[in-house]
Rosetta silent file (secondary structure, phi, psi, omega in degrees, C-alpha in Angstrom):
SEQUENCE: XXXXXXXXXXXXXXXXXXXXXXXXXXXXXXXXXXXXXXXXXXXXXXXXXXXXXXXXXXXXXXXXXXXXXXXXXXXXXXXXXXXXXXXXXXXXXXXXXXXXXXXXXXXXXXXXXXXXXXXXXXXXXXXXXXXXXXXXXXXXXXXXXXXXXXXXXXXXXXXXXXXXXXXXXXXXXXXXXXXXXXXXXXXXXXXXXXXXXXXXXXXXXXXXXXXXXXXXXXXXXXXXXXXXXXXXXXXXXXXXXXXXXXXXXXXXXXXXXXXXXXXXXXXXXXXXXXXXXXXXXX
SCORE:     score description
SCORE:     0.000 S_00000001
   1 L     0.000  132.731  179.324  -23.104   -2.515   21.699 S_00000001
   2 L   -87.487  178.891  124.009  -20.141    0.127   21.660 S_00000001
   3 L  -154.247  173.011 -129.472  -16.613   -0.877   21.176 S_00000001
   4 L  -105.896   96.476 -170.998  -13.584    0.571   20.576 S_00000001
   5 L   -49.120  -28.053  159.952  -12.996    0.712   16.778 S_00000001
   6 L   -62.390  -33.538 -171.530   -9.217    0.465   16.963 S_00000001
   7 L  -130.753    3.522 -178.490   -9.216   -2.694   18.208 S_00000001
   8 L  -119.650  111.421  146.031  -12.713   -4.461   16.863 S_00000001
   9 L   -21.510  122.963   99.301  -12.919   -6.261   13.412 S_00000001
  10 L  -156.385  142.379  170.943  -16.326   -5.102   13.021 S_00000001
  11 L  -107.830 -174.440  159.245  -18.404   -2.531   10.413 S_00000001
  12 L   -68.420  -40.438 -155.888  -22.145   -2.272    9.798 S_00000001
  13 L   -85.749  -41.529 -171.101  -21.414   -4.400    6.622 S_00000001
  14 E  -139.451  158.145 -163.631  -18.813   -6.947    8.074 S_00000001
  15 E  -158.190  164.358  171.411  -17.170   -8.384   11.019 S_00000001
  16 E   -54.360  135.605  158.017  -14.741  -11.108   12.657 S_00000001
  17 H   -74.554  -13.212  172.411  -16.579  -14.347   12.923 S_00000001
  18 H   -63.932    8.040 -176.832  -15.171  -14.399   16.049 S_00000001
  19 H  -120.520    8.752 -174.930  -17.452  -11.527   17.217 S_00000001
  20 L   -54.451  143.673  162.685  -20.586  -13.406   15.734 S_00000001
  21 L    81.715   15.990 -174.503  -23.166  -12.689   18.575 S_00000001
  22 L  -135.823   -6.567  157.725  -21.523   -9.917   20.193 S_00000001
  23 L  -151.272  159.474 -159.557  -22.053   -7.405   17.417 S_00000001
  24 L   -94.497  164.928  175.524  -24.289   -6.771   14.745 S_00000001
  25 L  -168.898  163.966  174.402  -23.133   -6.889   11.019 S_00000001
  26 L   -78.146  -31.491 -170.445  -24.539   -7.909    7.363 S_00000001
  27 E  -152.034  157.474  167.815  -21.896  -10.788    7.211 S_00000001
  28 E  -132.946  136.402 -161.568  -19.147  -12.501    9.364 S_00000001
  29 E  -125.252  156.015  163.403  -15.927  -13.997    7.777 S_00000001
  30 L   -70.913  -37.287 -169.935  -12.961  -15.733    9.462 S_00000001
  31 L   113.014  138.253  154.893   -9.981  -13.739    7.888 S_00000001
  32 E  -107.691  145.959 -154.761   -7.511  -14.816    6.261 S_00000001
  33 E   -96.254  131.797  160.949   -3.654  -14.827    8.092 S_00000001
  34 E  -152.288 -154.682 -167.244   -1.120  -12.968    5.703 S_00000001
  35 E  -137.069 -177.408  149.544    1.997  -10.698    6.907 S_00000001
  36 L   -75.149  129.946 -174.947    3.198   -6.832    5.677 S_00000001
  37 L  -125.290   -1.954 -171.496    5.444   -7.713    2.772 S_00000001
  38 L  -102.866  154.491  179.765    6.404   -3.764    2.182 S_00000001
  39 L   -55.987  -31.512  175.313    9.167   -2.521    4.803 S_00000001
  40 E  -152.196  142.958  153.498    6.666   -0.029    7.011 S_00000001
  41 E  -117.636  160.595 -172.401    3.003    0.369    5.903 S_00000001
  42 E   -99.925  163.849  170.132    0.859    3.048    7.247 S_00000001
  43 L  -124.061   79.867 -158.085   -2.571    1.713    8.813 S_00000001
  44 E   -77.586  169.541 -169.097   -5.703    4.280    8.579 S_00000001
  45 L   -97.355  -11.642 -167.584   -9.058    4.609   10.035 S_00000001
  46 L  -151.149  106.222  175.229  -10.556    4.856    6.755 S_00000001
  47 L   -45.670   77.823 -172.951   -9.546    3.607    3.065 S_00000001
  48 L  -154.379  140.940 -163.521   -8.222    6.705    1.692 S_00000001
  49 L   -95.042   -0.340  177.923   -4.485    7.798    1.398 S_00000001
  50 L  -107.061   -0.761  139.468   -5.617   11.069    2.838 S_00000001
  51 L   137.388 -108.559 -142.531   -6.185    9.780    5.798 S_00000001
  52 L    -7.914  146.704  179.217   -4.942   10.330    8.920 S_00000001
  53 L  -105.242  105.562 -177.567   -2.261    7.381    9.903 S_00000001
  54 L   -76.670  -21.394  165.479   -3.239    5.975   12.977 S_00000001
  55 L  -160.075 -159.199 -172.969   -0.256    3.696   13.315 S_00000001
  56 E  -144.646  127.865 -146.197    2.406    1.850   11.323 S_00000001
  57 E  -125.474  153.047 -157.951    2.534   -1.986   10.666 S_00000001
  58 E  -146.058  139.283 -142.748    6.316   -3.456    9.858 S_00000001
  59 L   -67.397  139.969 -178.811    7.845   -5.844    7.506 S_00000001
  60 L    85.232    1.167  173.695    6.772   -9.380    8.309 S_00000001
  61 L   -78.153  100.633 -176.570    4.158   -8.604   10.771 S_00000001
  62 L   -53.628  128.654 -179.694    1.323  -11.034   10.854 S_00000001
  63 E  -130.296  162.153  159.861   -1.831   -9.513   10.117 S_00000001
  64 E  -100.612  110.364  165.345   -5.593  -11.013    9.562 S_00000001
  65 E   -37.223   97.311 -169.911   -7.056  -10.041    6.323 S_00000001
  66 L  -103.170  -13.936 -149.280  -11.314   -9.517    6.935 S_00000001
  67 E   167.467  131.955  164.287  -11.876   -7.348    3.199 S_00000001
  68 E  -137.322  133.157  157.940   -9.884   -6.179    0.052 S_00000001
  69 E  -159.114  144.832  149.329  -11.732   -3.476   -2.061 S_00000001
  70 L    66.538   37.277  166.654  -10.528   -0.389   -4.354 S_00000001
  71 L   106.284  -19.491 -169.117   -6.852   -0.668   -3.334 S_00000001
  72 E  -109.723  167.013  147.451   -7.105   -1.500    0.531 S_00000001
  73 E  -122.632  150.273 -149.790   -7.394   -4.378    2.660 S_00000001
  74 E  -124.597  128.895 -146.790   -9.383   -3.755    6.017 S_00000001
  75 L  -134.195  168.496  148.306   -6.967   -5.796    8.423 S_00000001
  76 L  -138.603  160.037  179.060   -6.301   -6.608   12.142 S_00000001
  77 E  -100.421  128.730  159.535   -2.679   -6.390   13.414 S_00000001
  78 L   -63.367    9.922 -155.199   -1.086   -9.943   15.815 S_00000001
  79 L  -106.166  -57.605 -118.770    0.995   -7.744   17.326 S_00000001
  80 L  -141.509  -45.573 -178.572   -1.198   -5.250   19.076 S_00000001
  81 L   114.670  -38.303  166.602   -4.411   -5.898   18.170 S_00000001
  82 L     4.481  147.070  146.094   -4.624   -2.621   15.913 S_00000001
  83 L  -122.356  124.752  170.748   -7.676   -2.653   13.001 S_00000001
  84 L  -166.176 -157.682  176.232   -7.662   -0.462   10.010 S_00000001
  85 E  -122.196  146.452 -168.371   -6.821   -0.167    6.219 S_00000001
  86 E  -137.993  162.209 -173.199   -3.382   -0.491    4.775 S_00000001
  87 E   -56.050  140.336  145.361   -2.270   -0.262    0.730 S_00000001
  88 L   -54.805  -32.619  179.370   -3.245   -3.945   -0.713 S_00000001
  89 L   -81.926    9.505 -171.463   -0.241   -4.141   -2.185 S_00000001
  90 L  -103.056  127.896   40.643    2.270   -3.864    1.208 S_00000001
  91 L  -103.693  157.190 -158.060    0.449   -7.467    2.313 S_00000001
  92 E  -155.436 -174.492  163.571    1.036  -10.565    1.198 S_00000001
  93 E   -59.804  170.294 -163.480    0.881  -14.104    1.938 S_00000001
  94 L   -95.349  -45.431 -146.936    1.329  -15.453    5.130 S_00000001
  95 L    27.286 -144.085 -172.389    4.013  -17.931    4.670 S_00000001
  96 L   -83.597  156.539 -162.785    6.375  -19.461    7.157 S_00000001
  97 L   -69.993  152.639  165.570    6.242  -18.262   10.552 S_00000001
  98 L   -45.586  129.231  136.546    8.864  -15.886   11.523 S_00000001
  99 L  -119.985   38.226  169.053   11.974  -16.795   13.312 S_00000001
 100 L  -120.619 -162.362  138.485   14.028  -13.757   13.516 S_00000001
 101 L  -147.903  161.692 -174.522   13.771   -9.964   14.436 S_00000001
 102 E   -86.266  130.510  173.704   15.814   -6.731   13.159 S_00000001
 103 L  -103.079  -16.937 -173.173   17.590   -5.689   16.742 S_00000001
 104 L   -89.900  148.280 -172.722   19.487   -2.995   14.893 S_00000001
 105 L   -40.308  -14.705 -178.057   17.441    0.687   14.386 S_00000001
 106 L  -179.040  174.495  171.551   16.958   -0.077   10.876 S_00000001
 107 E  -168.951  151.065  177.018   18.908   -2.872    8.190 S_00000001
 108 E   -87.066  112.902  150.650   19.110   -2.913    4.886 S_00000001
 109 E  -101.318  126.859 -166.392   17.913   -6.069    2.407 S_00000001
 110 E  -107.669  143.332 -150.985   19.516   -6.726   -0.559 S_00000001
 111 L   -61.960  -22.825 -170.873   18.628   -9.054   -3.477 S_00000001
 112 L  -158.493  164.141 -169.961   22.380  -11.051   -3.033 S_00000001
 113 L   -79.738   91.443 -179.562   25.133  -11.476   -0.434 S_00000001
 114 L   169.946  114.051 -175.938   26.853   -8.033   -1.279 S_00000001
 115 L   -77.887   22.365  167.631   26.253   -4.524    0.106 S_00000001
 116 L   -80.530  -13.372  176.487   27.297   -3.318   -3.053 S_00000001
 117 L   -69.754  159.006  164.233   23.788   -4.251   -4.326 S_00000001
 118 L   -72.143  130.016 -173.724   21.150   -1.885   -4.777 S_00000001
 119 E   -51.852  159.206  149.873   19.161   -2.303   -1.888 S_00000001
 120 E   -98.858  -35.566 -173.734   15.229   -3.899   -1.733 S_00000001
 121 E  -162.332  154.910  165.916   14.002   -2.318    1.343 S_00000001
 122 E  -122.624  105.446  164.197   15.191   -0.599    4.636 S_00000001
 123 E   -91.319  154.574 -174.606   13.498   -2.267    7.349 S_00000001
 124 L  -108.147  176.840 -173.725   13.127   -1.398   10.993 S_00000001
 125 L   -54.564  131.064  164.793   13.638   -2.655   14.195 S_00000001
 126 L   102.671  -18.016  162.588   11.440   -5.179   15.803 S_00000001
 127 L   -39.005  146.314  171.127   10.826   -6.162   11.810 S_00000001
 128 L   -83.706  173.533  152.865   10.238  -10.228   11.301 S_00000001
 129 L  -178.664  176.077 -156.368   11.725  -12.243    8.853 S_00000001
 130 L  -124.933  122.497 -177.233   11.735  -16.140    8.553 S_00000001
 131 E  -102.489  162.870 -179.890   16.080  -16.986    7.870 S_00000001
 132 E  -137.158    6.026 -144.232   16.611  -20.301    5.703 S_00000001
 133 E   163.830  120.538  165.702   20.128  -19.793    5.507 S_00000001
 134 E  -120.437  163.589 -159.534   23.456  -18.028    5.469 S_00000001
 135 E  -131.417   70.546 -169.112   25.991  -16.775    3.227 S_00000001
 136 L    58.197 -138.106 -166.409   29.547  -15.408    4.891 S_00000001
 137 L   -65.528  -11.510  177.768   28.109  -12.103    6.898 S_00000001
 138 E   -88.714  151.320  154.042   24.367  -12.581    5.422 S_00000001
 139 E  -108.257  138.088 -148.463   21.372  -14.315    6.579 S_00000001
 140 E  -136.406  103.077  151.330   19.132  -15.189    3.685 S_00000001
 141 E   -54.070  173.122 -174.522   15.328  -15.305    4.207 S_00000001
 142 L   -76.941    6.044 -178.815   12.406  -17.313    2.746 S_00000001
 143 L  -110.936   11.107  149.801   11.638  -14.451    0.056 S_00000001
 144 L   101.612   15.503 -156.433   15.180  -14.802   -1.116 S_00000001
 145 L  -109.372  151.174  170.393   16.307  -11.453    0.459 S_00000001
 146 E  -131.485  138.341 -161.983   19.804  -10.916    2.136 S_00000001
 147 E  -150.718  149.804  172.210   20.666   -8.741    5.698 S_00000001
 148 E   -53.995  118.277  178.504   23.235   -8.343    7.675 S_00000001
 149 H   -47.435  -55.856 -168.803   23.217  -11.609   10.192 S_00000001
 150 H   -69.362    5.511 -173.878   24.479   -9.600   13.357 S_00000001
 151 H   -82.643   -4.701 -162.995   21.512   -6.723   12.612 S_00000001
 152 E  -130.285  139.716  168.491   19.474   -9.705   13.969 S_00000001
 153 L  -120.261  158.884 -172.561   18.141  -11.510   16.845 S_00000001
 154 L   -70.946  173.322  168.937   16.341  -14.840   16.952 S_00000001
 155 L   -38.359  -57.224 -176.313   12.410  -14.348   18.154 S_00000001
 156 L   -59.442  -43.108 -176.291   13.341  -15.454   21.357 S_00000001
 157 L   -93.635  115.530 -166.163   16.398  -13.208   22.624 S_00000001
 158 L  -122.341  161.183  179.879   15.083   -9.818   23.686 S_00000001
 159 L   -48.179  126.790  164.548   16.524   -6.936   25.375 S_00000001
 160 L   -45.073  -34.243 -155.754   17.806   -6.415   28.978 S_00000001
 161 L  -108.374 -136.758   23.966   16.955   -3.005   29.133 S_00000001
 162 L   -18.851  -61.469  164.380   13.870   -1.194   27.164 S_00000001
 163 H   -40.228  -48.493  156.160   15.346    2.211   28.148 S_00000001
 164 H   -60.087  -35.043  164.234   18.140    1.733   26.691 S_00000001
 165 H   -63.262  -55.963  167.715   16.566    0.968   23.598 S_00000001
 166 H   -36.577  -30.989  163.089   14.443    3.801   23.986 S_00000001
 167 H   -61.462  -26.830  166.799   17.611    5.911   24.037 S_00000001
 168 H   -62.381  -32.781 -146.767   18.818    4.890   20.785 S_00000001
 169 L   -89.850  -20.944 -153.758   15.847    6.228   19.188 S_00000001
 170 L   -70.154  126.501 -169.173   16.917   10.287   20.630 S_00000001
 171 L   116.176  -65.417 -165.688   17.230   12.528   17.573 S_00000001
 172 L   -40.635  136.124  168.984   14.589   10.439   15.621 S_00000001
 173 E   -46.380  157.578  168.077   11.526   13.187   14.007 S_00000001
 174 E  -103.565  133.702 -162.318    8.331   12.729   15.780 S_00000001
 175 L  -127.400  110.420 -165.871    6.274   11.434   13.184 S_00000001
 176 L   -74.904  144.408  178.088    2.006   11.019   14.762 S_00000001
 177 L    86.952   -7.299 -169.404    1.265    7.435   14.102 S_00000001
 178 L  -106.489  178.741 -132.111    4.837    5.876   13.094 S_00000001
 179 E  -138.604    5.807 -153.304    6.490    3.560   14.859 S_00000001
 180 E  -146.628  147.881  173.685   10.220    3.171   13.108 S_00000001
 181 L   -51.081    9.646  171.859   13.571    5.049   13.636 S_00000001
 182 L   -99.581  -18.165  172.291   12.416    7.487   10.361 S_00000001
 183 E   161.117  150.995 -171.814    9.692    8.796   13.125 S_00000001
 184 E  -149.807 -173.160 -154.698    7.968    7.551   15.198 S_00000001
 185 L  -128.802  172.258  157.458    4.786    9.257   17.772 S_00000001
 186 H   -51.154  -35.506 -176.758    5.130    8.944   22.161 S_00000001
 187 H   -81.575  -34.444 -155.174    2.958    5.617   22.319 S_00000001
 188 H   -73.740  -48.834 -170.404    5.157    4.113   19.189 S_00000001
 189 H   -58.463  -45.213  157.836    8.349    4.827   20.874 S_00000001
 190 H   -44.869  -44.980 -173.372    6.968    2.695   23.930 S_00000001
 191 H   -78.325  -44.717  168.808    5.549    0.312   22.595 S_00000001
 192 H   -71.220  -27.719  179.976    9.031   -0.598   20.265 S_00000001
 193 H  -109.667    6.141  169.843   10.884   -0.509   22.723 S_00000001
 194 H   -85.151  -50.285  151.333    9.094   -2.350   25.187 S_00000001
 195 L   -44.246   -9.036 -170.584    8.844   -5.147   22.293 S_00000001
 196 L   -94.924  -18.093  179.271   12.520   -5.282   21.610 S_00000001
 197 L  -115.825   23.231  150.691   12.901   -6.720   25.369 S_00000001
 198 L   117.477    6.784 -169.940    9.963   -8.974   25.375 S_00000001
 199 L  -127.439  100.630  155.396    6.782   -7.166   26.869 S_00000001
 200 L   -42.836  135.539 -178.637    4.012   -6.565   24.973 S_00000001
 201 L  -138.431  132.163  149.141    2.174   -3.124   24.989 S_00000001
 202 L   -25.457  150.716 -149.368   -0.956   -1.576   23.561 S_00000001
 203 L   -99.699  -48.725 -178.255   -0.308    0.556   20.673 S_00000001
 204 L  -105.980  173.664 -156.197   -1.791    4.182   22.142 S_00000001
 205 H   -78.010   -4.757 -162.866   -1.057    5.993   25.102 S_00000001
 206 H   -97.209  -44.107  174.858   -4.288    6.144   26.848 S_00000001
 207 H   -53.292  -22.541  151.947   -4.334    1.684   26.463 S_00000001
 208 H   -68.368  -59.312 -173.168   -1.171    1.773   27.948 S_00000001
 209 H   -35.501  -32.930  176.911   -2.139    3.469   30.928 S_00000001
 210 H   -55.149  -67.290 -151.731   -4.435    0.677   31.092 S_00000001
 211 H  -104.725   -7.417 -171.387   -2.456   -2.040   30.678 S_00000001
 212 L  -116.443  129.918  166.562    0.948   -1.456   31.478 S_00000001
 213 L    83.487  175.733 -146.118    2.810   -1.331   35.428 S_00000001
 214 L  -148.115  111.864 -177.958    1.304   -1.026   38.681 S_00000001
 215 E   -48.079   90.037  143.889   -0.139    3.260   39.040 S_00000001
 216 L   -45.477  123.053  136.859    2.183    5.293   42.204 S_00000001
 217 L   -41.126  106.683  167.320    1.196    8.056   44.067 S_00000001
 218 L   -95.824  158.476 -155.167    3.450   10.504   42.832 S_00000001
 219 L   -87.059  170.900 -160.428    4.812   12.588   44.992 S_00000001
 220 L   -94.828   19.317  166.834    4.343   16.551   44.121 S_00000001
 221 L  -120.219   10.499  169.562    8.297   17.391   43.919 S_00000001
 222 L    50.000   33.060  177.512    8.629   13.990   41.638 S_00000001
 223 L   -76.060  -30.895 -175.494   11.323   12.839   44.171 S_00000001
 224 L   -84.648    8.801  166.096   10.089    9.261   43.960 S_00000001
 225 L   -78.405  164.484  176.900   10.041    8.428   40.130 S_00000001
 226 L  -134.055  167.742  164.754   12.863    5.931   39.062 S_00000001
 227 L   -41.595  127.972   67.787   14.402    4.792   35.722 S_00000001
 228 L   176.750   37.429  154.455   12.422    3.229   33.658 S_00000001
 229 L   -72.791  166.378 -170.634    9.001    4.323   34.819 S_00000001
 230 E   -84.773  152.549  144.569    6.314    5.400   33.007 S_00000001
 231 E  -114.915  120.575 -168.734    4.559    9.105   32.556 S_00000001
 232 E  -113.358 -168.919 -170.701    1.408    9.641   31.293 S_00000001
 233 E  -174.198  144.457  134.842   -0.738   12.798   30.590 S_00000001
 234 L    -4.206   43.350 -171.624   -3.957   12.869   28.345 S_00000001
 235 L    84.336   34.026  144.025   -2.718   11.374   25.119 S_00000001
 236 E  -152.114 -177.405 -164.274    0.899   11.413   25.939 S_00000001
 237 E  -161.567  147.089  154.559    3.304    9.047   28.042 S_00000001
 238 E  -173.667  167.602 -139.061    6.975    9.067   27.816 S_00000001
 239 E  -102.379  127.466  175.795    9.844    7.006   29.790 S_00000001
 240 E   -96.316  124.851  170.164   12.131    7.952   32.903 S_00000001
 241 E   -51.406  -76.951  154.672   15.829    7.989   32.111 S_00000001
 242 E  -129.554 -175.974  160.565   16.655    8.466   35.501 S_00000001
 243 L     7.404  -60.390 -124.138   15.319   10.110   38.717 S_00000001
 244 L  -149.521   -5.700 -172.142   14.855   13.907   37.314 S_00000001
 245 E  -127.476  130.173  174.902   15.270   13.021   33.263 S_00000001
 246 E  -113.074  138.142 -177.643   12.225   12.164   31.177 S_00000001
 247 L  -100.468  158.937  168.818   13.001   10.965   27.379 S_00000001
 248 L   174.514  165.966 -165.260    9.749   10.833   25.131 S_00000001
 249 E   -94.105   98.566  173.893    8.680   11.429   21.520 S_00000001
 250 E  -144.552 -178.044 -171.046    6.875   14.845   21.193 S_00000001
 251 L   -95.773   18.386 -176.713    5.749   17.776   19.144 S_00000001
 252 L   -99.995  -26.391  171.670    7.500   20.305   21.212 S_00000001
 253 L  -114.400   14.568 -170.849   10.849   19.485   20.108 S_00000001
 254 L    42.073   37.690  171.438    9.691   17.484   17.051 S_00000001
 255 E  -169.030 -166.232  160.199   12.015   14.502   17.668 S_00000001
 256 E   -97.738  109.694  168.550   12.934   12.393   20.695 S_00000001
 257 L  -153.621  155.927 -173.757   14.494   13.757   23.313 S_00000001
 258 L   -68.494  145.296 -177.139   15.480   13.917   26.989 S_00000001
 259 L  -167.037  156.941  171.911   14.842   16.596   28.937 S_00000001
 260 E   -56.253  123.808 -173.106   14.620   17.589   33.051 S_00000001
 261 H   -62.334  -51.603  152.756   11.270   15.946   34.018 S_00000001
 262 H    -7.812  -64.640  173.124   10.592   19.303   36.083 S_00000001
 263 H   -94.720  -38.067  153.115   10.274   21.086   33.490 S_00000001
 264 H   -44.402  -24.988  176.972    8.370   18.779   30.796 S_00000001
 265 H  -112.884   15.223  164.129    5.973   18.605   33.115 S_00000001
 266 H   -52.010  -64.248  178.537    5.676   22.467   33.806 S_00000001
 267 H   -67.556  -42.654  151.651    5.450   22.900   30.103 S_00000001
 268 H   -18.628  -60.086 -178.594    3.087   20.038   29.327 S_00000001
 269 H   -56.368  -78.313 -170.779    0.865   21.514   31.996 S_00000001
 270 H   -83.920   13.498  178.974    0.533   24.725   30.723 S_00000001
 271 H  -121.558  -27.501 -151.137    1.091   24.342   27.157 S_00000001
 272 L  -145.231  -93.671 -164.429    0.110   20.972   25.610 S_00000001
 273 L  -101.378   32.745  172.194   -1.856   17.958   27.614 S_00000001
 274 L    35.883 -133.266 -144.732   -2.738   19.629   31.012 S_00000001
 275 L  -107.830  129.496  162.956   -1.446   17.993   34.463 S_00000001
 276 L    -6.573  131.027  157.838   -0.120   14.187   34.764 S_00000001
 277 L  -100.934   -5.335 -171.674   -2.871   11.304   35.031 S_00000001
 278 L   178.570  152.945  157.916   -0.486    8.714   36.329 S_00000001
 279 E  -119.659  110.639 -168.768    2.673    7.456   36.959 S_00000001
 280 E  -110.754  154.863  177.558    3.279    3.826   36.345 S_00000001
 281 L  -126.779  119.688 -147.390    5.783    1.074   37.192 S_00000001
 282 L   -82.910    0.000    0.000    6.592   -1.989   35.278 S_00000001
C-alpha cells in the first residue's frame, strides 16, 4: 500500500496502531500525546540535523509521540497532520490543554511579571499556551512563564480577515519549511494565517490545492480574481491582496512581498514553477 509519508505514522519497523491493518510494519504502538515545549522546532524527514526541514512545529503544539531514539522523537503534528523527527529535547509532556493563542507576530516570555527580565523564549504567532492567571499587564501560564496579556487571544476568538494577517507578515525572509515571522516558506505563510482566523489548512502547497476553496476558471487577463483568493502553481500558492496584487512568500525576492499579479505570474512562468494550476476561492 503507498501513502503519503508526510502525513502517515508508519515505517517498515513501526506504525500508528491506528493504521493496524492498513499497512504493514514490525510493531504498532498507540503514541503517546505530549506538546513542543521549545518556542519553534524544526520537523525533518529523517533523524539527522542535516536534514532538510520540512516544516516547523510551535510552542505548545500538541503532538503524538510514536518513537524516541539517538536524540529524536519520530512524531505526528494535531495541527496539520504533519509526521517527522524533531530534537527530543523541544517536546515535552502533554499537560493541560491549551486555552490561549499568541495573536501578536511574535511575544516574548519571561520567567516574572517584568520586561526587564531576561527573556525565556520568543514565541510566535498562532503559539498555544494554557493561562492560570494574571499579574497587572501579564498572563501567567501553567509552566510558570509570563507574556504580555494583550499579545493574546483566547482559543476561540480568531481573525476577521486572514489577508490581513497575511500582510503583517510582508518583509519577513523566506525561510523553506518555517512557518514563524523569523521566516517562513509560501504554504507556511497560508497556512498561519488561515489559522489565526479559524480555518484549518494542510501544511504544503500542493494539499492545499486539494483541500482548500472551490477551483475558478480563470480568466486569461486575470480580470476575475478577488481579494483573498488563492494562486497556485506547482509547489507554490500565494494570496490575492486585491484584484491585480498578489502577496506570497518566495525565493525571488527572498521575503514576503506584494507585487502586480501580472507580472508574478509572467515571471513564475518563465522563470520558476511554469504556468498556474488553479485558482481557488474560499
Amino acid at each position: 500500500m503507498s501513502f503519503d509519508r508526510r502525513l502517515t505514522p508508519a515505517r517498515s519497523d513501526l506504525a500508528s496502531l491506528a493504521l493496524k491493518g492498513r499497512v504493514e510494519a514490525e510493531r504498532f504502538v498507540e503514541g503517546k500525546p505530549a506538546r513542543v515545549t521549545a518556542a519553534v522546532t524544526a520537523l525533518r524527514g529523517k533523524p539527522d540535523l542535516a536534514a532538510g526541514i520540512d516544516t516547523e512545529l510551535t510552542y505548545g503544539e500538541p503532538v503524538t509521540v510514536f518513537d524516541e531514539a539517538d536524540g529524536f522523537v519520530w512524531l505526528q503534528s494535531a495541527r496539520d497532520g504533519y509526521v517527522g523527527y524533531a530534537e527530543a529535547g523541544t517536546i515535552g509532556p502533554a499537560g493541560q490543554p491549551a486555552t490561549h493563542r499568541v495573536a501578536a507576530l511574535r511575544t516574548y516570555l519571561y520567567p516574572g511579571p517584568s520586561i526587564k527580565l531576561p527573556h525565556l523564549a520568543l514565541v510566535p504567532m498562532n503559539a498555544r499556551l494554557t493561562l492560570v492567571g494574571k499579574d497587572g499587564q501579564f498572563a501567567v501560564t501553567d509552566t510558570g512563564a509570563y507574556v504580555i496579556a494583550h499579545h493574546l487571544e483566547p482559543l476561540g476568538q480568531v481573525e476577521a480577515d486572514f489577508v490581513a494577517v497575511a500582510e503583517r507578515y510582508v518583509g519577513t525572509p523566506y525561510l523553506w519549511g518555517g512557518r514563524t515571522s523569523l521566516g517562513l516558506d509560501c504554504s507556511g505563510l497560508v497556512q498561519t494565517a488561515l489559522e489565526a482566523a479559524g480555518i484549518a489548512a494542510p501544511r504544503d502547497s500542493d494539499m492545499q490545492e486539494k483541500a482548500l476553496g472551490d477551483a475558478f476558471d480563470l480568466k486569461p487577463d486575470l480580470s476575475n480574481l478577488q481579494r483573498g483568493d488563492l494562486m497556485f502553481w506547482k509547489g507554490h500558492v500565494g494570496i490575492m491582496t486585491s484584484p491585480t496584487e498578489l502577496l506570497h512568500a518566495n525565493g525571488h525576492h527572498m521575503a514576503v512581498a506584494k507585487e502586480p499579479v501580472a507580472e508574478a505570474v509572467e515571471r513564475i512562468r518563465e522563470k520558476s514553477f511554469g504556468q498556474v494550476t488553479s485558482a481557488r476561492r474560499l
